[in-house]
C-alpha positions in Angstrom: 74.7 113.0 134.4 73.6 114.1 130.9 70.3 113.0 129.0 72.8 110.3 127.0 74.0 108.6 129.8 70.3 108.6 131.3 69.0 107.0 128.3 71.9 104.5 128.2 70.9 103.1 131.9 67.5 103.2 131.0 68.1 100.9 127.6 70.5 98.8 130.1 67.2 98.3 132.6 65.2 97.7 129.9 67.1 94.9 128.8 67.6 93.0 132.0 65.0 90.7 133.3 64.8 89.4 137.0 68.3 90.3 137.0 69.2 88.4 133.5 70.7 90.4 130.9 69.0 89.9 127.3 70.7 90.7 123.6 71.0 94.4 122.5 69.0 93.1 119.3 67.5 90.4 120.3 69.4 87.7 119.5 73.2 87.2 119.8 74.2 84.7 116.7 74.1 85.5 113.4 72.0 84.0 110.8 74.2 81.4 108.4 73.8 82.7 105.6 77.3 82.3 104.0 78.9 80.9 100.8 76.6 77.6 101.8 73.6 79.1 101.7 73.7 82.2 99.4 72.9 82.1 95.7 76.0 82.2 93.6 73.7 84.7 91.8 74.0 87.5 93.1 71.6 89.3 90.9 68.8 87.2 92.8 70.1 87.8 96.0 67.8 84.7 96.9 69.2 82.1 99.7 70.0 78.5 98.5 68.8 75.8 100.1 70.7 72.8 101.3 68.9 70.8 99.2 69.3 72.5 95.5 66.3 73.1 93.4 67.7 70.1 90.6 67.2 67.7 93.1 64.0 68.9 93.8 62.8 68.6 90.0 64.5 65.0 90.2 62.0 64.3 93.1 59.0 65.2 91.1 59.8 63.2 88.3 60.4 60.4 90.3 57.1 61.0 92.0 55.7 61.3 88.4 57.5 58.1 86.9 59.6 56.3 89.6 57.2 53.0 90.7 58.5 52.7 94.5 58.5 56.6 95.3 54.6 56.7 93.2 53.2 54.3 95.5 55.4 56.1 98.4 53.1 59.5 97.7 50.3 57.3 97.2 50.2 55.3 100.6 50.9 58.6 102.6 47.4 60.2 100.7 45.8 57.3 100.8 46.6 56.7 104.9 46.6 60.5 105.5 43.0 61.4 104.4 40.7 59.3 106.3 37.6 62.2 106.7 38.4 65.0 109.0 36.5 67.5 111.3 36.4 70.5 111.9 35.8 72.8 115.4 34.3 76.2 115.1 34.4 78.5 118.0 32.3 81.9 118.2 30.6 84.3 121.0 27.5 82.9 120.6 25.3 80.0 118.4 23.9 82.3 115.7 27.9 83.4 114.5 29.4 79.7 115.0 26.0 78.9 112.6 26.9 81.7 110.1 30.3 80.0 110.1 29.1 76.9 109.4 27.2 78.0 106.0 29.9 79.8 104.7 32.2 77.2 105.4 30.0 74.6 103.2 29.9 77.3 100.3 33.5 77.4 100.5 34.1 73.6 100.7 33.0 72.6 97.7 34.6 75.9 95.5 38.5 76.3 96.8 39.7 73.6 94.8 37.4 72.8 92.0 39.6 70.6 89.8 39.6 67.8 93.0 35.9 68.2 94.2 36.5 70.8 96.5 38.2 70.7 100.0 39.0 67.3 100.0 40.7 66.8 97.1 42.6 70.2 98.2 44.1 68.1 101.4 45.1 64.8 98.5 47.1 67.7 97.0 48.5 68.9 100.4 49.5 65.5 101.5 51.0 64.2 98.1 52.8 67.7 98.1 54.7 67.0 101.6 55.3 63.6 100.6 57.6 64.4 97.8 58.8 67.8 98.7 58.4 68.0 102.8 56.5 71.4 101.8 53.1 73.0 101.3 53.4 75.7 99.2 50.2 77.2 98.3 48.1 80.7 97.8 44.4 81.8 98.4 43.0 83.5 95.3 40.7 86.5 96.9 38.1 88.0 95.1 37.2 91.3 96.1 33.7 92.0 94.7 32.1 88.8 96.2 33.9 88.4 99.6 35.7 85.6 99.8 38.4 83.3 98.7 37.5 82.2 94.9 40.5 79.2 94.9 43.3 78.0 96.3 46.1 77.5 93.8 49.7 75.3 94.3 52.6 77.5 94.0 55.1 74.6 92.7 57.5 74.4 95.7 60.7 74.3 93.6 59.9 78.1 92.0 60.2 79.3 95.7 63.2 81.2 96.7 63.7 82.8 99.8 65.7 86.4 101.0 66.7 87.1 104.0 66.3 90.5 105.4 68.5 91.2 108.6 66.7 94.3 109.3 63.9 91.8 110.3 66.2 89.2 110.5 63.2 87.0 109.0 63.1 85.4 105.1 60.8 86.3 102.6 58.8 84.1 99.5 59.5 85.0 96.5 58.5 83.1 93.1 60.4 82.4 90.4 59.4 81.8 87.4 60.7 81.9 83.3 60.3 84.7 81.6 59.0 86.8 84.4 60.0 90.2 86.2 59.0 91.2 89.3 57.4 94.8 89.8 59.0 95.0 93.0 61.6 97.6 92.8 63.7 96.0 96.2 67.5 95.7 95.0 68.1 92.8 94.1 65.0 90.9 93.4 65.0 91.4 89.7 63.0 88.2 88.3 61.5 87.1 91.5 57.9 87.7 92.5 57.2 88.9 96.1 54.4 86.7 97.7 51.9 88.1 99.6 52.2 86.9 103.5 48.4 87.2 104.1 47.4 84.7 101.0 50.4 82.6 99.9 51.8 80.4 102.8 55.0 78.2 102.5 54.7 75.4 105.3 58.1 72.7 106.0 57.6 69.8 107.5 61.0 69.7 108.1 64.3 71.9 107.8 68.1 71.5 107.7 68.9 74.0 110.5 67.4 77.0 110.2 67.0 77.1 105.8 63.4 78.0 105.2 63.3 75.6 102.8 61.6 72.1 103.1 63.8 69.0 103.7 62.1 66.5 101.1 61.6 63.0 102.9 62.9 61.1 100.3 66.3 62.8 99.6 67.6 59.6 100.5 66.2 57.5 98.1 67.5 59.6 95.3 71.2 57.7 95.0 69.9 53.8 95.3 67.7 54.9 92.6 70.1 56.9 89.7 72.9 55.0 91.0 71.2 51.6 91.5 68.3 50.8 90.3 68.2 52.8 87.3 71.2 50.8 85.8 70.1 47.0 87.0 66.8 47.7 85.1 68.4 49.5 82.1 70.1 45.5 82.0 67.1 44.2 82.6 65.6 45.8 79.6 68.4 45.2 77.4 68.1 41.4 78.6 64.6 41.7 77.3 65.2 42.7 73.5 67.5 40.0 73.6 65.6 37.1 74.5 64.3 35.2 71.2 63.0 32.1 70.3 66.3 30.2 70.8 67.4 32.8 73.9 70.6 35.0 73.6 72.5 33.7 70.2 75.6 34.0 69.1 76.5 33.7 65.2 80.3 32.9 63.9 80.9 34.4 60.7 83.7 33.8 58.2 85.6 36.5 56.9 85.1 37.4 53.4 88.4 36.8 50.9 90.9 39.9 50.6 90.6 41.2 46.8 93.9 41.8 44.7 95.4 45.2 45.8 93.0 46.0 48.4 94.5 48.1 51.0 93.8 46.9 54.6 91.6 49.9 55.5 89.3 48.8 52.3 89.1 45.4 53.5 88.1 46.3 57.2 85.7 48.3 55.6 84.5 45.6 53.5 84.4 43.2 56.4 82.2 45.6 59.1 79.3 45.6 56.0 79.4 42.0 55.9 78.8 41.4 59.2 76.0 44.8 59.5 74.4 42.6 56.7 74.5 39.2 58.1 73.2 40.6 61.1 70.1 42.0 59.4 69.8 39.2 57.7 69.6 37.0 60.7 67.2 39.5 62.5 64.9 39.2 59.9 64.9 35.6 60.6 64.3 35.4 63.9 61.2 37.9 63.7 59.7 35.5 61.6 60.5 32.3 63.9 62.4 30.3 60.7 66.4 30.8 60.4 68.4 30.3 57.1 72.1 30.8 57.1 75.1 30.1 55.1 77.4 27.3 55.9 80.3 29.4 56.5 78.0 30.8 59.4 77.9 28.8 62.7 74.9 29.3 65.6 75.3 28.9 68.8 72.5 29.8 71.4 72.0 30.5 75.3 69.1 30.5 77.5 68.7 34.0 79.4 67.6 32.8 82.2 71.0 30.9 82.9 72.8 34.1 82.7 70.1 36.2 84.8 69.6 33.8 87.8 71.2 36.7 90.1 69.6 39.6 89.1 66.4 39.0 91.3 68.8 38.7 94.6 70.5 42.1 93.1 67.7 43.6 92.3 65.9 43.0 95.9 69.0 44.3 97.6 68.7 47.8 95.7 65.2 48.0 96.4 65.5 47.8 100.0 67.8 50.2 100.2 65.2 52.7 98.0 62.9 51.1 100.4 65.2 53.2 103.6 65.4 56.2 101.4 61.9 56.2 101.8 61.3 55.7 105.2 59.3 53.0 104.3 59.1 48.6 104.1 59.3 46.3 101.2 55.4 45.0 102.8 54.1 48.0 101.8 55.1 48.3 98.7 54.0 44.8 97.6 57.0 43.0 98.2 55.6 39.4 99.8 58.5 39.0 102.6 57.4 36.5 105.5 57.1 38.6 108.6 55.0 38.3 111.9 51.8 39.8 113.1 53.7 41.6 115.6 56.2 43.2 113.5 53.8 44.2 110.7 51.9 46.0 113.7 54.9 47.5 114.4 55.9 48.8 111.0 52.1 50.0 110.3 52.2 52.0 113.5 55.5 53.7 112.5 54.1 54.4 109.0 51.0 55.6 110.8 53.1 58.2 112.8 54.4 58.9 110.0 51.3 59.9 108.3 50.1 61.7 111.0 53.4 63.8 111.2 52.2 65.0 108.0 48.5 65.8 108.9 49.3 68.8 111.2 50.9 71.2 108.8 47.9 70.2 106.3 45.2 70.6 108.9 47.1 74.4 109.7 47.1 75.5 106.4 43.5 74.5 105.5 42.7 76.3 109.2 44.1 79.6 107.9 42.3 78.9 104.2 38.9 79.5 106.2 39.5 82.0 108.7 40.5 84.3 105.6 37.0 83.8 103.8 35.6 84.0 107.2 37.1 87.5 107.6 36.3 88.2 104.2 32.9 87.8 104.7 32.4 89.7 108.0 32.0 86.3 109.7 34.2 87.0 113.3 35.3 83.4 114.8 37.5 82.8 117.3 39.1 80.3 115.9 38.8 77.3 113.5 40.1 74.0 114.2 40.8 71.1 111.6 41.4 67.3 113.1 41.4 64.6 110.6 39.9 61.3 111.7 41.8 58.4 113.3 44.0 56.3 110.7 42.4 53.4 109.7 43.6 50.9 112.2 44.8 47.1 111.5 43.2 45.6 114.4 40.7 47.7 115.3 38.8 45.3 118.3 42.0 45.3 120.4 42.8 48.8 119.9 38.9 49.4 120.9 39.1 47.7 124.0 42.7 49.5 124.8 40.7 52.7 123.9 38.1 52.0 126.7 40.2 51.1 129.5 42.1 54.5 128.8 38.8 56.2 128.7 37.9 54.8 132.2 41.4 55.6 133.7 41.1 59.6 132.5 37.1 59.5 133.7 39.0 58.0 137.2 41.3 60.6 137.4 38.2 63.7 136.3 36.3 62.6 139.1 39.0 62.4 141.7 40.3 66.0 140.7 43.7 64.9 139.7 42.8 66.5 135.9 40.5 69.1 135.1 37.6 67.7 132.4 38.9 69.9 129.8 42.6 68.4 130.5 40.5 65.0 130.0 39.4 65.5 126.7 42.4 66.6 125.5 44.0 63.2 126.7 41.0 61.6 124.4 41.8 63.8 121.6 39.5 66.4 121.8 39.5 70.3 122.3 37.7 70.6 125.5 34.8 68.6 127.8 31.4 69.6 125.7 29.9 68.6 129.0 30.9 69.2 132.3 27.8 69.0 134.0 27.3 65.0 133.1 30.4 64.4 135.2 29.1 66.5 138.2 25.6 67.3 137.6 26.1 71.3 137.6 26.3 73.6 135.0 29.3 74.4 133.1 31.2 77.1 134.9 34.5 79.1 134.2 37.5 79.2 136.1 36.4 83.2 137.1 33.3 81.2 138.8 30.6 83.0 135.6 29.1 80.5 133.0 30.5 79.6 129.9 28.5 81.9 127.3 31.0 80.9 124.0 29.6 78.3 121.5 31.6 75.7 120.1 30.5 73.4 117.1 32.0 70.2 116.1 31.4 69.6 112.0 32.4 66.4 110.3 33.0 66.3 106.5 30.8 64.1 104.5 32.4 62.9 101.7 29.4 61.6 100.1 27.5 64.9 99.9 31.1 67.1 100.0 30.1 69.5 103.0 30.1 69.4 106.9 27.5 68.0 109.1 27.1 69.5 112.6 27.2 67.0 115.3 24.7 69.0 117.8 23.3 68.1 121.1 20.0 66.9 122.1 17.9 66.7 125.1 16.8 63.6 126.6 14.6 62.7 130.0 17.6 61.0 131.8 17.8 59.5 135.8 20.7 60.7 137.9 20.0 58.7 140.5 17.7 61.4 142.5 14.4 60.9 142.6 12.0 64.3 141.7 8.8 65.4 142.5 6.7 62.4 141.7 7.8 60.0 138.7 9.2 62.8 137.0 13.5 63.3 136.8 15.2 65.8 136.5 16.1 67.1 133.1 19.9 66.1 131.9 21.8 67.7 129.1 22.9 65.0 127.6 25.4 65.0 124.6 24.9 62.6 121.6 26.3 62.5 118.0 23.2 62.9 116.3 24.1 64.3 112.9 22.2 66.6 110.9 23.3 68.9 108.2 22.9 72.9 109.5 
């Protein structure tokens, strides 16, 4: 057996895996990447999306201009940034406390033109809403450490290659007038972004396209192809409504002259009538009409011709208002509906919303470990939760919230969950805790205590930077009497804030 056929059994072993046999390359399909999804330009060599870059630039104008898809990106921002928190975890109290600092310096400078962080998550949410993306960069600056800004990257100048040597795709911007300084065939006029500092998040795909699937790509026809023209009539009904409503003036022709040819007289004719109309305008501006008595008036009231345009008009709506994922209540619209089904569709717009939240909370998470790393601040991780969305009955959903409380503490204490598992259930991270469910210390599965520190830092929006949430001390009873009248000391946690 020669050294090929050695190395060929060996490759063979390699790829098998408890006796299954993987993929020579990895994977066995091939990327689609045809005549669908290539550029029809192939000095780009960029992948089209499914959804092309003019519908894109419709959606923003819509966004920009539309009223029902405005208030669309406006409910979602206004519903999607109720506060938010955020977890920093370290080896020990004085690095999670050096986080913390730099963390508040950074807050208030990454995006300057919407009061810092916060107005940096608006932009994030309003940016999914109308394009299903994130598409943004951090701006480092070298000489002082850190990330100076976060800057948009406008989400329909982003074209992706794909690279079946990696069999991954790659950002690229493009942009007017501008030439890369990348000398890869085939990216003439498109800028390679840097994978470290510009991130490109979807919310959603078609397939496997890298680009975003926009939410409201169904909205676009009942809008152009319904809306638009019922209020283009609706306009043109309001220029013509005057004094005496819609009128209608019979004129009589003017007399033929002696040997004017019939192409003279039409002539002839069309200026008389240009002039009587004019005329007649001028008139009506004024609120007094004069007229000839070859000229007959006769008049009728709009409203008698419009009485359906309401019913049209409500039916294209609604079906802007499923383009949207959305309902007619929340965009104003007073339609009677129950207390049950508006709990409903607030709950399904809530989802919704908070759909939206995660790949804003990961790209804000990977904002700040960057300027941690830049300034020699080593974390293990950072973790951004938003707050709860604001609820619309918020005593029964309190009193849901404690009897699921009690049910997980049940379970913790008969050893059906582990506490950590229990706090995730609550939406937490892990059990700050342990030892007030079992009066020990905190101790890791490999039996040693738990040496890492974890802080929990709300954002003030008053004051634009995170308050630490830390834990006290406090003379508690456990229910075991001590030496004398004195108990036992209990950690015990308790949401005292107080800025670091």
């Amino acid at each position: 057996m020669n050294f090929l056929e050695r190395l060929k059994i060996a490759l063979d072993t390699f790829r098998r895996l408890g006796g299954i046999e993987l993929p020579d390359d990895g994977r066995s399909s091939k990327e689609s990447i045809g005549n669908a999804m290539r550029s029809f330009s192939s000095i780009f060599g960029s992948v089209s999306p499914v959804i092309d870059f003019e519908m894109l630039k419709t959606l923003k104008t819509l966004w920009l201009f539309n009223p029902d898809v405005s208030q669309y990106v406006a409910n979602i921002v206004q519903l999607g940034n109720p506060g938010h928190h955020i977890s920093v975890s370290a080896r020990n109290d004085s690095v999670a406390e050096s986080a913390v600092e730099r963390l508040n310096e950074a807050a208030s400078r990454i995006y300057r033109h919407g009061v810092g962080v916060d107005g940096l998550l608006n932009q994030y949410l309003t940016s999914i809403a109308w394009s299903g993306a994130i598409s943004s960069e951090d701006v480092v600056n070298f000489a002082g450490k850190r990330i100076e800004k976060v800057v948009l990257v406008p989400v329909e100048q982003i074209r992706f290659r794909y690279r079946e040597e990696t069999d991954e795709y790659e950002p690229y911007q493009q942009v007017s007038g501008a030439i890369t300084r990348s000398t890869d065939k085939g990216s003439f006029g498109l800028i390679p972004l840097n994978r470290e500092t510009y991130r490109y998040i979807a919310l959603s795909t078609v397939e496997n396209s890298p680009y975003a699937k926009p939410p409201a790509t169904a909205a676009i026809e009942p809008i152009i192809n319904g809306q638009k023209p019922i209020m283009e009539n609706i306009r043109y009904m309001a220029q013509k409504v005057g004094l005496m409503g819609l009128v209608a003036a019979s004129v009589v022709q003017p007399p033929r002259k002696p040997n004017e040819t019939e192409a003279e007289y039409q002539q002839r004719a069309t200026a008389y009538l240009k002039a009587v109309k004019n005329a007649l305008d001028g008139n009506f501006s004024k609120g007094l009409l004069v007229t000839f008595r070859d000229q007959k008036i006769e008049h009728t009231p709009v409203t008698t011709g419009a009485a359906g345009v309401y019913d049209l008009n409500r039916i294209s709506e609604e079906q802007v208002f499923s383009g949207l994922h959305a309902m007619p209540g929340f965009h104003g619209r007073t339609d009677a509906t129950t207390e049950t089904f508006a709990d409903v569709v607030y709950y399904l717009l809530a989802g919704q919303v908070e759909n939206m939240q995660r790949p804003v909370a990961r790209r804000q998470e990977r904002t700040y470990m960057l300027d941690l790393r830049l300034a020699g601040v080593e974390v293990d991780s950072v973790s951004v939760t938003f707050n709860k969305t604001r609820s619309r009955n918020a005593k029964a959903e309190a009193e849901t919230e404690e009897i699921k409380q009690r049910s997980i503490l049940e379970r913790v204490k008969l050893g059906l969950i582990t506490p950590d598992e229990a706090a995730q259930e609550m939406g937490y991270e892990a059990w700050a805790s342990p030892e007030l469910l079992f009066g020990g210390p905190e101790r890791r599965e490999d039996g040693r205590d738990s040496q890492k520190a974890r802080l929990r830092l709300r954002f003030d929006k008053a004051s634009q930077t995170y308050k630490v949430e830390r834990d006290r001390y406090e003379i508690a009873s456990t229910g075991e009497s001590g030496t004398g009248n004195v108990f036992p000391l209990v950690k015990k946690k308790a949401q005292q804030r107080a800025s670091n």
